[in-house]
C-alpha positions, -999 to 999 in steps of 0.1 A, spaced: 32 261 -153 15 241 -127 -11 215 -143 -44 206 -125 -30 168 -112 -1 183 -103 -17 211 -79 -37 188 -66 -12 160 -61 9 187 -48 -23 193 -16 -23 157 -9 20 152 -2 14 188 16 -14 176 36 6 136 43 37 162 52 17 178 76 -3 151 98 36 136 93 44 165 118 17 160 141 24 126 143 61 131 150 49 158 176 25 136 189 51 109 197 71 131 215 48 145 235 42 115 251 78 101 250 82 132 274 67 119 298 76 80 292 40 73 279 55 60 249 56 23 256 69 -4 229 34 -9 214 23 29 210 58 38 194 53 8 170 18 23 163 32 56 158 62 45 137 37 24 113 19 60 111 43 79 106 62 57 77 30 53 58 26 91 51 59 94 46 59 66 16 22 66 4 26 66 -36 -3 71 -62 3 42 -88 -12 50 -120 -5 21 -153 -9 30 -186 -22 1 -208 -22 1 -243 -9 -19 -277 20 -12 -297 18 24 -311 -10 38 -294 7 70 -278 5 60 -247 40 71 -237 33 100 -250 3 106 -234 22 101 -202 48 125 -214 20 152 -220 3 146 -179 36 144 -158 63 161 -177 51 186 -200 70 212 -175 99 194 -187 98 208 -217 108 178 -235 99 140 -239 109 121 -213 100 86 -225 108 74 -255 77 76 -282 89 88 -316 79 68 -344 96 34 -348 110 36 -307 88 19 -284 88 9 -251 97 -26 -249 93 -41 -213 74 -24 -184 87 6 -168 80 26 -134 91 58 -131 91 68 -92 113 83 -69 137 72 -38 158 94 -21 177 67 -6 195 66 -46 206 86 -71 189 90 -104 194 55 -124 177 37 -147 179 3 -139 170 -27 -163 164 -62 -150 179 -89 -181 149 -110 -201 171 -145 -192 160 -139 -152 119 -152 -170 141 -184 -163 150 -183 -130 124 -197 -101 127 -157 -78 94 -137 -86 102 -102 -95 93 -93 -59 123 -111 -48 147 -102 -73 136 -60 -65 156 -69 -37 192 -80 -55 205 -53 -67 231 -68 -87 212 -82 -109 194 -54 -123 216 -28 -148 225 6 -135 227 39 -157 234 68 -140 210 99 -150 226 135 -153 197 150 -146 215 184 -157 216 171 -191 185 164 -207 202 150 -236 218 128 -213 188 115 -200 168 111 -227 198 88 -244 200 66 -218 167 58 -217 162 48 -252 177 13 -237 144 9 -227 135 1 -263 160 -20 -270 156 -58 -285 176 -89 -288 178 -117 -311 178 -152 -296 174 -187 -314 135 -202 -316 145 -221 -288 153 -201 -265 125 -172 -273 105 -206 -266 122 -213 -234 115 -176 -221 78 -179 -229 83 -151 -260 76 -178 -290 68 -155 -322 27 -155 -326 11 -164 -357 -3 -130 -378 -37 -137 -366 -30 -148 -332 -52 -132 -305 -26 -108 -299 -27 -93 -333 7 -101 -341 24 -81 -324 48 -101 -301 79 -114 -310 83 -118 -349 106 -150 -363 133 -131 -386 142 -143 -420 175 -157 -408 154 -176 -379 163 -158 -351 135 -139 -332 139 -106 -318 128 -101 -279 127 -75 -256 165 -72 -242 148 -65 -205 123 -79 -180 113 -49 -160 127 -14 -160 128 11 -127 136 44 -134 143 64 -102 139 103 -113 136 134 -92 108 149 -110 84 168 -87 54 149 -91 75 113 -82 90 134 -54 53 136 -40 45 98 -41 36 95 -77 47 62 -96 39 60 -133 38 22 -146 41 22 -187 32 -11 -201 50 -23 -238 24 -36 -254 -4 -61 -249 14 -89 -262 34 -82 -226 2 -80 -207 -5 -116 -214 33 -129 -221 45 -117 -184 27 -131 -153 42 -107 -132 25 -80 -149 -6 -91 -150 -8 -106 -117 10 -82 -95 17 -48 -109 -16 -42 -124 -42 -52 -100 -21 -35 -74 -24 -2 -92 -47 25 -77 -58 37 -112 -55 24 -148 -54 44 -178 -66 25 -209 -57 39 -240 -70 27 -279 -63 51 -309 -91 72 -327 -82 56 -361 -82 19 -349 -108 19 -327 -111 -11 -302 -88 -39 -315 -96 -79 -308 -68 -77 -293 -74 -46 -270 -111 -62 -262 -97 -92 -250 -72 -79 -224 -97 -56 -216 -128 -84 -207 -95 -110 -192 -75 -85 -169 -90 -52 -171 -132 -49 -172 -140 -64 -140 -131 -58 -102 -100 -39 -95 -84 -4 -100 -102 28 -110 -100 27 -149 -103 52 -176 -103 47 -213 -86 71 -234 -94 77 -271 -60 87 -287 -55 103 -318 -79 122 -323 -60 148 -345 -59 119 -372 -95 128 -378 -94 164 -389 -102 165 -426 -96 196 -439 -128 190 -464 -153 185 -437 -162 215 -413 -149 212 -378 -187 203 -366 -187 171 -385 -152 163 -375 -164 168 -338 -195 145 -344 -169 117 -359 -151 117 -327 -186 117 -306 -195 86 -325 -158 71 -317 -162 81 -284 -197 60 -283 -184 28 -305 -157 24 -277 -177 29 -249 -202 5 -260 -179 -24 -273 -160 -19 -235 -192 -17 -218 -185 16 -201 -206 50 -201 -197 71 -231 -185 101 -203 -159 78 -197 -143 77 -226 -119 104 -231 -110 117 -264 -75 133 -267 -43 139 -290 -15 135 -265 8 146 -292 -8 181 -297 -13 183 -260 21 178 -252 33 208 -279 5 232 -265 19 227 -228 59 226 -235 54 260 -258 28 275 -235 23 307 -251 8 318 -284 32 294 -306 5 266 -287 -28 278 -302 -27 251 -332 -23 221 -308 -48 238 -279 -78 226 -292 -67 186 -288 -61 193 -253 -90 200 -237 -99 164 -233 -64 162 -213 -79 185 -189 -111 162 -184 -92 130 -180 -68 153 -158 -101 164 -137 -115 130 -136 -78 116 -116 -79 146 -95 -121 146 -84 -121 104 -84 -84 93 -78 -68 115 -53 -97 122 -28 -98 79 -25 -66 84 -17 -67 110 8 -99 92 23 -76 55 28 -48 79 44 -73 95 69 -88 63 79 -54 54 90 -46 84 104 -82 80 127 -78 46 135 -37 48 151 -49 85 167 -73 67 188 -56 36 194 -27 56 212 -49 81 227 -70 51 239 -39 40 262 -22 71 267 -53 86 281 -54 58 304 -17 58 316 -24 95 324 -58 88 344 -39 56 360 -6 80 370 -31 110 383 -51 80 408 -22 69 420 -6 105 429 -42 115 447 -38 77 466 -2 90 473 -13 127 483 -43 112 505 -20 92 528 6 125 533 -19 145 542 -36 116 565 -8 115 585 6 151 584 8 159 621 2 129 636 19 102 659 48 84 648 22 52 659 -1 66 630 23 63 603 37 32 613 1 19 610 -3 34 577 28 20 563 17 -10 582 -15 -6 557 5 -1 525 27 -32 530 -6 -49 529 -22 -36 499 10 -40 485 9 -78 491 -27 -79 480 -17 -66 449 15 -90 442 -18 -116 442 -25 -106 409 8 -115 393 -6 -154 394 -35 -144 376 -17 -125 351 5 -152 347 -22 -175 337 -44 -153 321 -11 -146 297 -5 -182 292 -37 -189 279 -32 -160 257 0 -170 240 -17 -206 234 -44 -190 217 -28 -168 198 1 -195 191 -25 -215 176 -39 -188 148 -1 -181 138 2 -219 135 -27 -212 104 -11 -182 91 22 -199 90 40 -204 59 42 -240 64 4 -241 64 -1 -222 33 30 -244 16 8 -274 22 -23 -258 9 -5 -251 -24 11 -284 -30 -22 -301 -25 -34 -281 -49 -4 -289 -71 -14 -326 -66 -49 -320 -77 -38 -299 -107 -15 -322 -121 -16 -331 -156 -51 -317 -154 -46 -283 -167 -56 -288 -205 -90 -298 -194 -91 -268 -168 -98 -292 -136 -70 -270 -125 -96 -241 -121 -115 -263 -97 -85 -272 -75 -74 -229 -70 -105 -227 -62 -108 -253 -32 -74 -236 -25 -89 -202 -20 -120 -217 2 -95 -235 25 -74 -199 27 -106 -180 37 -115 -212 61 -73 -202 78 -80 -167 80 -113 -169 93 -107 -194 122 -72 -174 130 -97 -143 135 -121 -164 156 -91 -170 181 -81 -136 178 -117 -125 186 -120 -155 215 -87 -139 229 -100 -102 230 -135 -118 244 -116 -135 273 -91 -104 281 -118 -84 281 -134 -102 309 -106 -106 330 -93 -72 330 -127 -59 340 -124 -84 371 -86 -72 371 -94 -31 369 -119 -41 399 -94 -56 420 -62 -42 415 -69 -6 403 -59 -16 367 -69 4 337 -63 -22 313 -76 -27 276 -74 -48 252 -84 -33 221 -102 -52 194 -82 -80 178 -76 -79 139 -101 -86 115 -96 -110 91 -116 -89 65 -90 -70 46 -66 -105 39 -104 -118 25 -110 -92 4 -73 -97 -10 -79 -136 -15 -109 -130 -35 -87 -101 -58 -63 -130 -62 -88 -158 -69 -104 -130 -93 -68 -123 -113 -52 -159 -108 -81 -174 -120 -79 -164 -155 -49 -181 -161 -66 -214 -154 -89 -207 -178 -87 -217 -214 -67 -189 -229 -38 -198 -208 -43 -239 -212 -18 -245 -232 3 -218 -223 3 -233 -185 7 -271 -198 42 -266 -201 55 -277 -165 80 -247 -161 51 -223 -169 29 -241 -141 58 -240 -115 66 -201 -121 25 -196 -121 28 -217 -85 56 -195 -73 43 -164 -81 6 -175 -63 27 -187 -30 48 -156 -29 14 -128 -29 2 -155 -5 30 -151 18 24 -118 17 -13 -118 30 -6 -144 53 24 -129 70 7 -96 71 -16 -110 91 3 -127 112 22 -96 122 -8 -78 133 -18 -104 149 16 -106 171 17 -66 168 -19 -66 189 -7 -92 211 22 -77 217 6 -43 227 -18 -65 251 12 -78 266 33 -44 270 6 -28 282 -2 -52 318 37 -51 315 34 -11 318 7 -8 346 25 -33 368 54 -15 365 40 15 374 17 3 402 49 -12 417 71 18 410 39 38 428 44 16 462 78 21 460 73 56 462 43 61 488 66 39 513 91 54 508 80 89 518 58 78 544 90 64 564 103 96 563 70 114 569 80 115 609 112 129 606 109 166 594 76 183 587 89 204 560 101 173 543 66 161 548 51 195 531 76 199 504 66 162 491 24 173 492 37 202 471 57 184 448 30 155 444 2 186 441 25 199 409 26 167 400 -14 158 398 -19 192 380 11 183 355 -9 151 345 -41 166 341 -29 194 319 -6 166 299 -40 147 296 -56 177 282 -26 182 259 -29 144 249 -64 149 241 -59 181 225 -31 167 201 -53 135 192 -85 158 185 -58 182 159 -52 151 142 -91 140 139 -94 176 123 -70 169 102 -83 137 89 -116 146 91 -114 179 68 -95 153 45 -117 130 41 -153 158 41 -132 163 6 -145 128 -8 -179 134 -18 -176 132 -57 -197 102 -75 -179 87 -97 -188 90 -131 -169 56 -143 -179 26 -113 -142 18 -97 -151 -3 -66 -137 -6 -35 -102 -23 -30 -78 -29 -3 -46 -8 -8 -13 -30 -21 20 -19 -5 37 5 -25 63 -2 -49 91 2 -47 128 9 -60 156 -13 -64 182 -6 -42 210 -26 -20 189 -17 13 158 -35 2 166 -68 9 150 -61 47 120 -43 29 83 -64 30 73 -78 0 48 -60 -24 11 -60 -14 -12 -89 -25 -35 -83 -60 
């Protein structure tokens, strides 16, 4: 049975599949013709690996015993036919786990050991050392197979005080904020922990075969207890799924996640009200049972501040039996599982058309960069073959004096034009001074001195949250770097564009810059960070961040999402500057290559008149192959605007729960030998 996320998440990998292709053909169309310079086939390339490995992130946040595995049991493997997670009574999950998939391994589940909390790598470093993470091999031909192995994912250790202390898992007082229910100090003294870090388990279930990745949190103790988590994996999702249970209501501890990492600025979010079954009374009539879960509905939605419509209530456990027995054995648990369907609806009409829309922005943007050029490759190549056609037929049938003087003329022009090579040379200096420059204040030296002053200010500061003060000087004198690396970026673009107009003029150029990259989307990810950074310098986290090792693995992790923003925009800085570069590089070639040419049939214009007319005839073929390749070029780049356009005419749905507008992370991804080349994760 297909379900309604799944359909629909199965249009948008068909539709990603598709413009894939066009790409691809795209790319070789002009590669045919050597139109394909370095810059365009990195454009391309970029293009083409971004539909390829777009993924749909989704986390599921909840406390201890809320059904949340099993709610995600009941969306994305129902047609399974079993549990796929773990989430029978007394078996929880006990560190966070993304399911996804990579075809580059086999199915695993690989566990990352609680003892690497020590170590100074950020879990974005350690993704990329395989050996240190666990491996299980998954038959996925034996569902009993699979299902054992992952039950490791509950598993627990016990340590000594000290060392749950050392990995920043002391046991919580009963009435702690977190309700009590982190790590709990045994009779014997020992405390039991979570035996992993992180799990990744790599599964070839359709839906993570079309880009899905399902992030399960263990608990909110862990939101709070792992930085990593909260810093990084959660503000980088694309939608969260909040889920409280029917019979509890809103918790202090759920409201206080909720207001700290969850109720402002970020993801699309959605509140699920679990558990509804646990309301039937078989003494009241099913009216008034319906009315109690209205009013539950409305408590939770006015103690999270959201609109009631955007609270969904649900029993994942009866939803999950309807779907697995599909047929008439289902009717008892069907009528819980109409409020699956709406939150179902509400990913599919808010979630996935956002995503489509980010997808065909792309899309636009790289079509009309390299049909920008290409087009004027193919206008440059057609000029120069009408120059070259002019000439023959100038001097078909004349003296031998005639074409001596016109090759007399083309040694000239040709030595008019080698005068540009000075001016390029300069103009190209200045350029790479420039542009050296705004690297210089991306560079991670820069951004290493603009964390260890604030270091300097921070210290032994933190209890009376002077701290907060110093991140956020650091965060002005980021945006201050990122905006004065766009103004030479911009100053660069202003003073190419002037000269190449002088240049086109002059030399018969078709040169373009382009528009240099905007400093707006590493802003909008500095003030995400400042956002979710921030609250750990505030005074839930004081004491918590007193301890020194806490502080430096709080520094680390800041410096290494920095690195990330900063060296992504460095590289499109270089990547535009490189284009600029390849792209005079191109035209002089060609120009060159074109006088090579033209003299070279003019000295033997003389010698045999059918020479002479077979070269018009082949230069004629030529001119109308260019033209109908520049109509092909065009045609090609306005099939992919279609494309993207009828994509993104599909986002037009209010939403009925406020998400607003983010920058998209880079996608998560698997652990696997390879990765060590792979970027870094996105910044959030």
């Amino acid at each position: 049975m297909e379900f309604t996320f799944a359909h629909h998440l199965d249009a948008l990998a068909s539709w990603r599949e598709e413009a894939g292709r066009q790409v691809h053909a795209f790319g070789q169309t002009l590669g045919a013709d050597d139109l394909l310079d370095e810059g365009l086939a990195q454009v391309l390339a970029t293009l083409q690996a971004r539909l390829a490995s777009d993924q749909l992130v989704v986390a599921f946040v909840a406390e201890f015993s809320r059904g949340k595995s099993e709610l995600i049991n009941a969306i994305f493997f129902a047609d399974t036919g079993r549990r796929m997670l773990p989430a029978t009574p007394g078996r929880t999950t006990m560190c966070p786990v993304e399911l996804g998939h990579d075809d580059a391994l086999p199915p695993l589940l690989a566990l990352l050991p609680i003892e690497t909390r020590l170590e100074a790598a950020p879990l974005a470093v350690l993704r990329t050392q395989s050996a240190r993470w666990k491996r299980l091999r998954l038959d996925t031909s034996q569902p009993e197979q699979v299902a054992q192995a992952l039950q490791e994912l509950t598993r627990t250790k016990a340590v000594s005080l000290e060392e749950a202390r050392a990995l920043g898992l002391a046991p919580q007082a009963p009435d702690a904020a977190d309700g009590g229910s982190g790590p709990r100090l045994r009779p014997d003294g020992l405390v039991d922990i979570p035996a992993w870090r992180h799990a990744v388990v790599n599964y070839p279930h359709p839906l993570l075969r079309r880009g899905l990745v399902v992030l399960d949190t263990p608990g909110l103790n862990a939101v709070g207890a792992e930085p990593e988590l909260t810093l990084s994996l959660l503000p980088t999702a694309h939608a969260i799924v909040f889920v409280v249970a029917a019979d509890t209501g809103v918790t202090q501890s759920e409201l206080a996640v909720w207001h700290e990492h969850l109720g402002g600025h970020g993801p699309a979010r959605y509140v699920v009200l679990n558990k509804v079954d646990t309301l039937a009374d078989p003494l009241l009539p099913e009216a008034e049972v319906q009315a109690q879960i209205t009013r539950q509905c409305a408590g939770v939605a006015s103690t999270l501040g959201v609109p009631e419509a955007a609270v969904y209530p649900i029993s994942a456990r009866q939803a999950l039996v309807a779907r697995v027995r599909q047929g008439a054995l289902a009717d008892a648990a069907s009528s819980h599982a109409g409020g699956l369907a709406a939150l179902e609806d509400a990913l599919v009409s808010q979630l996935l058309p956002r995503r489509r829309q980010v997808l065909s922005e792309l899309l636009l943007g790289g079509t009309a960069t390299v049909e920008a050029q290409a087009t004027r490759r193919v206008a440059d190549q057609r000029r120069q073959i009408h120059e070259q056609l002019s000439e023959l037929r100038e001097v078909r049938g004349k003296s031998a004096a005639k074409v001596q003087w016109t090759l007399e003329r083309l040694d000239t022009e040709a030595q008019e034009f080698e005068r540009c090579t000075s001016r390029l040379a300069a103009l190209r200096s200045v350029q790479s001074r420039l542009v050296g420059d705004a690297l210089q204040l991306l560079s991670a030296e820069q951004l290493r001195t603009e964390v260890q002053q604030m270091q300097r200010e921070s210290t032994g500061r933190m209890l009376n949250l002077r701290a907060r003060k110093a991140f956020s000087a650091l965060c002005g004198r980021l945006r201050a770097l990122l905006q004065r690396a766009g103004g030479l970026g911009t100053e660069v673009q202003a003073m190419l564009t002037a000269s190449y107009q002088q240049l086109n003029t002059d030399f018969g150029f078709a040169l373009a810059p382009g528009a240099a990259p905007a400093p707006a989307r590493a802003l909008s990810e500095i003030d995400l960070i400042e956002r979710n950074y921030g609250r750990y310098l505030g005074l839930p986290y004081a004491l918590r961040l007193g301890d020194e090792r806490q502080m430096e693995q709080f520094l680390r992790m800041l410096l290494s999402k920095l690195e990330v923003i900063f060296e992504h925009q460095a590289h499109e800085l270089e990547r535009w500057s490189q284009i600029v570069t390849v792209q005079v590089d191109v035209q002089l070639r060609d120009r060159r290559r074109a006088f090579e040419r033209r003299r070279d049939t003019l000295t033997r214009a003389h010698s045999a008149a059918g020479e002479l007319a077979g070269r018009i005839a082949e230069l004629e073929a030529q001119h109308r192959h260019w033209e109908r390749l520049g109509e092909q070029v065009h045609a090609q780049a306005m099939a992919l605007r279609s494309l993207a356009l009828r994509s993104a005419a599909t986002v037009d749905i209010p939403l009925s729960f406020p998400a607003p507008e983010r920058q998209e992370p880079a996608p998560l991804t698997l652990v696997h030998s390879a990765a060590a080349g792979r970027s870094r994760q996105g910044a959030g």
